[in-house]
Each structure stands twice: as C-alpha cells, then as structure tokens.
N, C-alpha and C positions, 0 to 999 in steps of 0.2 A: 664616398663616391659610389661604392657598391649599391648600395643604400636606393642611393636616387635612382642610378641606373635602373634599379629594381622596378621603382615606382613609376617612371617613366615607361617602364615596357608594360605594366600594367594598364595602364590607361591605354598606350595604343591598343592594347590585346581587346579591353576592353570596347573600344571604340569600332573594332573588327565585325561583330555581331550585328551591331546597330547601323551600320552601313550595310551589310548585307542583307538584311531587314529590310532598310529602304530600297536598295535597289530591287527585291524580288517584289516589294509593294506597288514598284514602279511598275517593273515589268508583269505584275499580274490586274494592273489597272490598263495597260496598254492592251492585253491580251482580252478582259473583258471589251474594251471598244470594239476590236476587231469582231469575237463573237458577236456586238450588239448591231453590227453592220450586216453579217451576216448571215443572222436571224431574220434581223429586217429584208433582206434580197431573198432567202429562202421563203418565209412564208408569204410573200409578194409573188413569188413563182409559184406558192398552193395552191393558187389563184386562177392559173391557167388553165387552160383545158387540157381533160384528160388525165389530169397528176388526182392519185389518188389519196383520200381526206387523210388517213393517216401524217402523209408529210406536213397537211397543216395541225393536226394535233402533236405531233411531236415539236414544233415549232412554238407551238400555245404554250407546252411545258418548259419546254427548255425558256422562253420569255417571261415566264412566270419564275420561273430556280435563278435567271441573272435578276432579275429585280429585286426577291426576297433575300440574294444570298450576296448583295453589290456592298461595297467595304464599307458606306460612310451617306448620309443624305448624297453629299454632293456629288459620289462617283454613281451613285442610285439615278441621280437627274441625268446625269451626263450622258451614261447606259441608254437611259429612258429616250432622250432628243436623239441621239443616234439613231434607234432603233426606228424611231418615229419618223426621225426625217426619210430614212431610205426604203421605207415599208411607203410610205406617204408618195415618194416619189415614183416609185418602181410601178406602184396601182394603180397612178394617175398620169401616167406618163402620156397616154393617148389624147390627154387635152391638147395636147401643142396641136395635136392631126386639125383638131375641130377650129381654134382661136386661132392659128398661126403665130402663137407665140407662146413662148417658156417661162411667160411671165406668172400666166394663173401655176401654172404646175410648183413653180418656186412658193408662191402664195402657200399654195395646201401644205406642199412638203414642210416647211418651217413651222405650220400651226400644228400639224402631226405630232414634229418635233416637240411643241410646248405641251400639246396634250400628255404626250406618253412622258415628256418630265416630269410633267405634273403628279403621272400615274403612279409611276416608280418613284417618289420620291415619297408618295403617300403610302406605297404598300410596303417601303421600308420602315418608315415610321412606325407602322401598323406591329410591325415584326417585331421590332426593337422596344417595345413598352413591356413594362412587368405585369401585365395582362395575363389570365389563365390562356392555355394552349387552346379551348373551343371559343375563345371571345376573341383569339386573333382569327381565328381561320375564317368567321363569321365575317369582321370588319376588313378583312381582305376581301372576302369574295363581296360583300355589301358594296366596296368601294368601285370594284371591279364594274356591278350592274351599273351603281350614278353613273360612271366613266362613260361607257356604254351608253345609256338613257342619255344623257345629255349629247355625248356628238352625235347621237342617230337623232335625235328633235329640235337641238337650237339654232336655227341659220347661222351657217359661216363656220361651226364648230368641227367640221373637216368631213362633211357626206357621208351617210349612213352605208358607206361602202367596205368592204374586208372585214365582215365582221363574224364571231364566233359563230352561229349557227352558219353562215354562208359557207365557211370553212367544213364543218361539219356535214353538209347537207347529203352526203353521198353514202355517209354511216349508216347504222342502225342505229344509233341512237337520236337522229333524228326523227325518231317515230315516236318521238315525244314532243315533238314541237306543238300540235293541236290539242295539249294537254297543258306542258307548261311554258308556253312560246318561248321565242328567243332567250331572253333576259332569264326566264327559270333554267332553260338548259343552259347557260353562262354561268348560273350560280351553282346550281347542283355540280358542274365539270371541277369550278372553281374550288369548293368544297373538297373535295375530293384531292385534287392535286397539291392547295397548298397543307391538306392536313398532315399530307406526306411531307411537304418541303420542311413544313413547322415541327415536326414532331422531334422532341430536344432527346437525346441519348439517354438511357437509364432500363429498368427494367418494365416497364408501360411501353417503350417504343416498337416492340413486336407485336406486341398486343393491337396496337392502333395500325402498325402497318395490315395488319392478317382482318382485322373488321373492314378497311377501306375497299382493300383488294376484293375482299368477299362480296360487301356492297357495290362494287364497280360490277365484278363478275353475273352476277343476281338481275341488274340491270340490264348487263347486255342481253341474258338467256330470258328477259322478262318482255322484251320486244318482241319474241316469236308469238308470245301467246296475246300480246295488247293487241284490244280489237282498233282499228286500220281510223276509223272517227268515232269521238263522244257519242252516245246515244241521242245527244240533242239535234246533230245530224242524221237529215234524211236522203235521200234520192228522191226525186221529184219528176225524171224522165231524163230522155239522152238528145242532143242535140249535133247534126251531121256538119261541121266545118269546114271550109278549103283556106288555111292559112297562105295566103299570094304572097310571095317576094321577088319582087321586078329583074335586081340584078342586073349590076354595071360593070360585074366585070372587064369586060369586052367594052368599055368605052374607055375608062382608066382615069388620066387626069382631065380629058377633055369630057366629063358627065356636068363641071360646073357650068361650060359651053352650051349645055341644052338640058334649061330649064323645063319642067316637066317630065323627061322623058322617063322616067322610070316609072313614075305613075303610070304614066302609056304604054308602058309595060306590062304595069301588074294588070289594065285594064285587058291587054291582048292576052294576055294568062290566061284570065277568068274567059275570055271568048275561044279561046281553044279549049279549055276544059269542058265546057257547055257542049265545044262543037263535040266535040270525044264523046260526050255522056257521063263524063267525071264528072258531074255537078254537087252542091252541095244543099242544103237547107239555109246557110248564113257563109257569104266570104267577108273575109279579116283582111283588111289591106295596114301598113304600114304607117305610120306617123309622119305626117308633112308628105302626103302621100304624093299632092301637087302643090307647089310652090307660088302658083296663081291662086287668087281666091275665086271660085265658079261663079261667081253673085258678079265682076267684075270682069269675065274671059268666058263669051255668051259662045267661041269653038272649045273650050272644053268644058262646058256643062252638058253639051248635046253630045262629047264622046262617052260622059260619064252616064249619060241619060239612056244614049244605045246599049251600053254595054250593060245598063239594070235591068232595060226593059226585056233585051236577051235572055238575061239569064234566070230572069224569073223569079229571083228568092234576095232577102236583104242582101244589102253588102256596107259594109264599114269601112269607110276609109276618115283620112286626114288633111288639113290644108290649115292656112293660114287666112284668120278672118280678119283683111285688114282696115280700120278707120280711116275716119278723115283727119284726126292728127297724125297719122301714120306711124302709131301702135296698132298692134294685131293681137287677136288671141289665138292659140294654137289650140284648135277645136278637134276633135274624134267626131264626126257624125255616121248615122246610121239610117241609111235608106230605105224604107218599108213602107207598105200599105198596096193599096190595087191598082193602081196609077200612077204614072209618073208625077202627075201634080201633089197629089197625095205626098209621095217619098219625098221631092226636093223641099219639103218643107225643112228638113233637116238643116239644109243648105241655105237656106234663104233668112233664118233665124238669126235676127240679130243680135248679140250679145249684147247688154249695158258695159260703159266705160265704167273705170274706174278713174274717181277723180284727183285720187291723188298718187302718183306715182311714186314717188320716193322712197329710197331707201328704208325708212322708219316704216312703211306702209306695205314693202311686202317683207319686211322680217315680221309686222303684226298679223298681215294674213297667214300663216304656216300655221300662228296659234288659235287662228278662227273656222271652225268646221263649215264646208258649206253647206245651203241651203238641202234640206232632206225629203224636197217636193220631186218625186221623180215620175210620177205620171205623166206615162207616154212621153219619154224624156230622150228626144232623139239626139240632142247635141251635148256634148260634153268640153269644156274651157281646162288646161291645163293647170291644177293649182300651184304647183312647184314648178317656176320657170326654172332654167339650167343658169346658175348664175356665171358669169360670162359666156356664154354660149349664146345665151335668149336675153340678157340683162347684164346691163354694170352693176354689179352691187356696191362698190368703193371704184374712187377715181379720186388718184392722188394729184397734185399740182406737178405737169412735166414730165407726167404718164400719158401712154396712150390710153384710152377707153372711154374716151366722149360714145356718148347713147346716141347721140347725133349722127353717128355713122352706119347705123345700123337699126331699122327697126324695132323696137323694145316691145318682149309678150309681157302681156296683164295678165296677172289674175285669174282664172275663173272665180263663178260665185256657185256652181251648180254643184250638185252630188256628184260622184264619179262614177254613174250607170247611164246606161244607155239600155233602152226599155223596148221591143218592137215584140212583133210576131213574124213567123214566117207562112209561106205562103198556104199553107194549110190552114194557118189558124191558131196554130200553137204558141203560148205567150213564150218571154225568155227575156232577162234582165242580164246584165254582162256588167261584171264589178270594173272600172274600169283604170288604169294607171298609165297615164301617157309616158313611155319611155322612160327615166330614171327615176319616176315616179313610185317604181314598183320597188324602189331597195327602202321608202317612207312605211312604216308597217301603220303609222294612223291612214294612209289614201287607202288601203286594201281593206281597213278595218272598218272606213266608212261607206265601201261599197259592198260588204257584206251584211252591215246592222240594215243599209236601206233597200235590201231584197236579191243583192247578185247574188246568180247560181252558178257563175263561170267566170274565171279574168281573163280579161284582155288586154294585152300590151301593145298597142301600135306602139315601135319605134323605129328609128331614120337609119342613124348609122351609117350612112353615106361616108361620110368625112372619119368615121373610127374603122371602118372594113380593115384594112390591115393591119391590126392589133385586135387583142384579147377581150376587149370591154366589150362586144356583142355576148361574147361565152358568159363572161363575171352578169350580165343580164339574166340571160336565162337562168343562172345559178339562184339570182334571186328571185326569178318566179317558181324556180322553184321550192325556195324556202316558205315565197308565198302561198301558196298552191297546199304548201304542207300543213302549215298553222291555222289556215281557213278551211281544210277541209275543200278545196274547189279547185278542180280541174283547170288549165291555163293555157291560153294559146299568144304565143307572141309572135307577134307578124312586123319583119322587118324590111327594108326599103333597100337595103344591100347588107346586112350584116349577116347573121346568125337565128333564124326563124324556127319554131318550135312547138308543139304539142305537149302538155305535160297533165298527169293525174293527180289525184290529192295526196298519193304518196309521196310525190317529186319523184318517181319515174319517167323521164321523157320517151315518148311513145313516137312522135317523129320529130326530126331535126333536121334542115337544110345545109347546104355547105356553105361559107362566104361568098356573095357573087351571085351564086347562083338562081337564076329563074329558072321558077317552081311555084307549083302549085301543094300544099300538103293535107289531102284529107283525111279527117278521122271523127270517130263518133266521141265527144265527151259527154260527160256526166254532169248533171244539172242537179244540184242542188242546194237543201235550205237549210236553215238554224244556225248556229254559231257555234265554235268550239269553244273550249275550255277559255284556251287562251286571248279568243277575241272576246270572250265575254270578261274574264276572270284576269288579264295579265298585267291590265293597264294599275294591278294592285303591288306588285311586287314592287317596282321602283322606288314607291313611297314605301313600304315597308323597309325597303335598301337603306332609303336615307335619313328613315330614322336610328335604323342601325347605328349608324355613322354619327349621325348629331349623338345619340347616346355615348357611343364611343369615347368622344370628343371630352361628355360630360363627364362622364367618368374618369378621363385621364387626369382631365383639369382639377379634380376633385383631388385624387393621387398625390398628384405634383404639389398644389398646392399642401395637401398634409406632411409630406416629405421636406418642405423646404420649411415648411413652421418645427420641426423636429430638428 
C-alpha cells in the first residue's frame, strides 16, 4: 500500500512541472501578442509628425528580436498578422476621411496582416536551420529586402507606405541613401541587427558583438565626412519657387459645397504675392487644383488666364481632364511661353484614352514605363491612380464600389516631367509625382533618368487635412529628395506644403489649412546617383540569396533524412 502510494505521488509530482511549463508557455505566447500589438501602434506613431527617428528604429529592432526569437512557426505567423494588421491599420487609418468607408482600411490592414505572417514566419525559419551563423543573418536580411521589394512594387501588396528608410529619414544615417538607396540601407540596418539577435552563446559571441557595434559606430562618425552627393551629381543653377496652398480651413465641412474654390484661392495667393512684390520665377499649385476641367468651364480658364498673365512667370497647377466616356486623367500641367495662347497649350492638350480599363490593365501598367519623349512636355497624366480613391481595383458581389458612381482616372502614357522656361529664358525640367506617387521610388527614378533637376508633388489632401498622411507625404519627398540627389517642393491644396533639399532638410513648411504662399530658392540639378543608377540591382541580388538559401537547405534536409 506504501508502495503504490509512493508511485502515485510521483506521477503527480511529476506531472507538476509539465503543467507549469505549459501554463508560463501560455502566458508568454499571450504576452508576445500583446507586445506584437504594440509594436505595431508604436511604430505607426513613428510615423507622425515630429516623433523623433529613433522611436522608429527601436520599434524595427525590437520587431525584428519578436519575430527571430517567436516560440514555433506558428506563434512566428501569429506575432507576425498581429503586428501587421495593427501597423496596417493605424497608417491607414485616414482612408475612411477620403472613401467614407472602413471598408478599404479593413482591406489593407488584413493584407499587412498576411504580409508580415508571411515575413515572420520566413525569418523564423531562416533562424531555426543548421546554417552557419553569417548564411542566416544574410538570408534574414535578403528576405527582409524581397519583403520590402515586393509590397513597394506589386499592386494591391499593401502601398509603399511605412517603410525602413521613411522611418529612418530624420537620422544621419540617411545620408546614405544617394549611395545605397532604400533597399541597401534595409539590408545593411538588417545586417547588423539580426547578427546580434543571431549570435548563439560561447566564446565568438563577444567577439561579434564588439566588431558589429564598431561597425555601426564607424558608420555613424562616417556620415560627417561623406560628401552630401555622388560626384556623378552636378549643380546646374538655382531656380526661385512660391509653393501656393489655398487652405480651407475656415470653410470646414462645407469646402465640398464649393467646387473649385480653393483653386481660387491658391489663384488669389499668387495675385497678392505679385501685388506685394513676392513674386517668384515658377508657382507650384496643388493637385486637382480645380475640379472643373478649363477646356470645359470657358469662367475659369479666363481666372487662370488673368492670374498667369499677372504674374508673369510659369505656374503649375492641376485639374481633371475629363472625356467623353466620363473617365478623366488627373493631369499636372505647366503654363509657360510669351503668351497666353502659347501657355494654354498645356490645357488644351488632349490626352489618348486608354482602351482598356480593367483591373488586369492597370495592375500591367505599374510594370510599364512611360513614354521617355519629354520635349517641351507641358502636361503630365498620373501613372498610379489611388486605388479606391481614383479607381475600383476589386468589387466584390454585394459590396459597394461600382466605378459607375464615380469617375474613374486612367493611366497616363507620359514621363513624369514637365519641361518649360521661365520668363527670362532659363530652361528647367521638374521630375514629377502626382500625390502618393512620390512614396513609388520607380515614378522619381524615371523623372530623373529623363532630365528632372527638381521634384514636384502637387497633392490634394482636402479630405486627409485632419490626420497625419499630409506629414507621412512630405516624409517621403523627403526620402525622395535624398536618394536622387534633388531638391523637392510639394504644394498642397489644404494639407501639409513644403520645400525640401537633397539632403531632406525641409527648408519651408506650411501649417494644415493654411493659405500661403512659400518662397524659396532650390537647386537644380543633373546626373544620377548611386542608387538611381545602381539600386535597382540589390533586390535581384536579395533574391538570389534566397533561392540559394532554399537550395541549400533542400540539399541539407534531404541528406539528413537519407541518413
């Protein structure tokens, strides 16, 4: 009787551990979701304005130590969708302002979610193989750029929005971006952080800590002395801007009430600045500057026509050119020459239709460059419409989003410059990205290969003014601004308006709202850097990584299981 007693209290003793076990496994898979929620709302707040870069590189790390250090594939993905969906939602939350509905926002946050599953669930993998410790940290940080490369280029893959360098852009180490654009500083960051994460206990692990740190250190104190662009980069002259922002504050919800007026705004800008003597050599007005097309509303061609012929010098604005199926293109034009007959040529340029509208036809256009004929090229066609914004891209049965309700923008076929002189005589090409065009790094890459010395961002932002997404814009011109080497003015219609250098320095900056006029002298110039000439190489290089990786493993596996 003893006996048994004995062995019976063994087993339960026994059993004691392994339930204690599982319950702290519980509760430390519960406490990773929470941080994985966490993370995701923190570095979705990095995002805002004014929060300095640091908070989003400590957010990069710490998302990098849960995904490499997550229990199991499965709590790796779990981690990973969490993190995703609520980074995904928190970034994008300002769509509901624009669509009136929380339907696209649910959209992206859920494909965030799969992406970042997808991510974590691969850079576990990556961890957990009997791989040497520099062939993991390689096939982490390799996996990291595809990740990267792909949502920033494949439609629908969740908009080249929150991304490492954007987070970044406020550092010094950002002053490697016109060297190894985006994708390089991802890997190099990458590199560096998981070779710490990776690095297994024994006496090598101080070693590798004290070389990375050194290397990190080396790097930052290496920015003071890297010259500011490539030598392939030149100066070519300076050119005098008045960035216009109409500003509706002071109308509120009744600005959808009166169509045009904020155009008529920025237009009484520019003729009070003239009156003042604040004039400029080129004004930058806003995207969808007028919501009339001027070819079609013969009272406000002739305010836009007073207001050029005033002021003497080009001016840029936007509108919507609409056909006779009642598709429109969302055009940038640029008014220049000695006359007013001369300038409205801009205006009066008809775009070609595109014949085939479909879904299938603008996910194929993103992968087709346009035409690289830019002489004297005053009109510019938007190549990336905003999808539900500008386009249905998907319409389910019993959903709303018939295209039938709404005007649908095409396509452009044109380069993204715009080409004139001012009124001196001076030429000037302006690389050009209509509104969230600018966070695409091939739109910026192909207005630099076809001669822009300057970018220009008209955008709206009417409907996003009281949320962040004006700020998260300018953030990306000035990512852009950094890796092209070229000065940036974004002119918007009520958000957030801006001046920035090739440093990403912003030099002036508007408040929400506000009408204003912002002048300032930028820098024009030519050549390409590193990274626009050189970057578009890394990504294939990444994903050979990877397929290598793959082969390797397979090879592995398979000799381990023939043994």
């Amino acid at each position: 009787m003893v006996g048994t007693i004995n062995i019976q209290t063994n087993k339960s003793t026994d059993e004691v551990p392994k339930r204690l076990h599982k319950s702290r496994a519980v509760w430390a898979s519960l406490f990773q979701l929470l941080l994985a929620f966490c993370l995701g709302y923190l570095q979705a707040w990095s995002f805002m304005p004014r929060v300095p870069w640091f908070v989003f590189a400590f957010t990069f790390i710490a998302q990098l130590l849960l995904f490499l250090k997550s229990r199991n594939y499965f709590w790796a993905a779990v981690n990973g969708g969490v993190f995703g969906a609520v980074l995904g939602y928190r970034l994008f939350w300002w769509l509901e302002l624009s669509v009136s509905s929380i339907g696209p926002v649910i959209g992206i946050s859920l494909l965030w979610a799969i992406w970042y599953a997808l991510l974590a669930f691969s850079l576990v993998f990556w961890s957990q193989t009997k791989l040497a410790w520099l062939a993991k940290v390689l096939l982490v940080s390799a996996t990291l750029v595809c990740f990267e490369w792909i949502r920033s280029t494949l439609p629908f893959s969740g908009l080249p929005w929150g991304n490492f360098a954007q987070g970044m852009v406020g550092s010094r180490f950002a002053y490697y971006l016109p060297y190894v654009d985006t994708l390089g500083l991802l890997f190099v960051a990458t590199l560096f952080i998981s070779g710490l994460i990776l690095a297994s206990a024994g006496k090598y692990r101080p070693i590798i800590f004290a070389i990375i740190f050194a290397l990190v250190g080396t790097s930052y104190l290496a920015t003071f002395r890297l010259p500011v662009l490539p030598p392939s980069v030149t100066k070519v002259g300076t050119l005098r801007v008045g960035v216009v922002q109409g500003g509706s504050n002071q109308l509120g919800v009744k600005i959808w009430q009166h169509p045009n007026l904020v155009g008529k705004l920025q237009l009484e800008t520019i003729n009070q600045a003239v009156r003042a003597g604040n004039s400029a050599e080129l004004f930058l007005l806003g995207e969808s500057t007028f919501e009339n097309d001027p070819n079609q509303d013969q009272k406000l061609a002739q305010e836009i026509a007073h207001t050029w012929t005033r002021a003497r010098v080009p001016i840029a604005l936007g509108f919507n050119q609409v056909h006779s199926d009642n598709s429109r293109h969302n055009v940038a034009v640029l008014l220049t020459g000695t006359n007013w007959q001369t300038a409205k040529r801009a205006i009066t340029t008809e775009l070609p239709l595109v014949a085939n509208k479909s879904m299938l036809a603008k996910i194929s256009k993103l992968w087709t460059h346009a035409s690289p004929t830019i002489e004297n090229q005053h009109i510019y066609a938007k190549q990336v419409p905003v999808p539900w914004g500008e386009y249905i891209p998907i319409t389910l049965p019993g959903l709303p989003g018939n295209e039938d309700l709404f005007s649908p923008v095409i396509p452009g076929t044109k380069a993204p410059n715009l080409v004139g002189k001012t009124s001196s005589g001076r030429s000037f090409n302006l690389g050009t990205a209509i509104c969230f065009e600018i966070a695409f790094n091939w739109v910026v890459d192909q207005g630099v290969k076809n001669g822009g010395e300057a970018i220009y961002v008209p955008t709206n932002n009417i409907s996003f003014a009281p949320s962040e997404q004006s700020w998260q814009q300018l953030q990306l011109l000035r990512v852009a601004s950094l890796r092209s080497g070229r000065d940036g003015a974004q002119a918007s219609l009520d958000g957030v308006s801006g001046i920035v250098d090739a440093r990403g320095q912003v030099l002036a900056e508007s408040k929400i709202g506000q009408q204003t006029i912002l002048i300032s002298d930028i820098t024009l110039r030519q050549g390409q850097t590193w990274a626009i000439r050189w970057g578009w190489i890394l990504p294939y290089l990444a994903l050979g990584i990877v397929l290598a990786g793959l082969l390797l493993f397979s090879k592995t596996y398979k000799r381990e299981n023939s043994n």
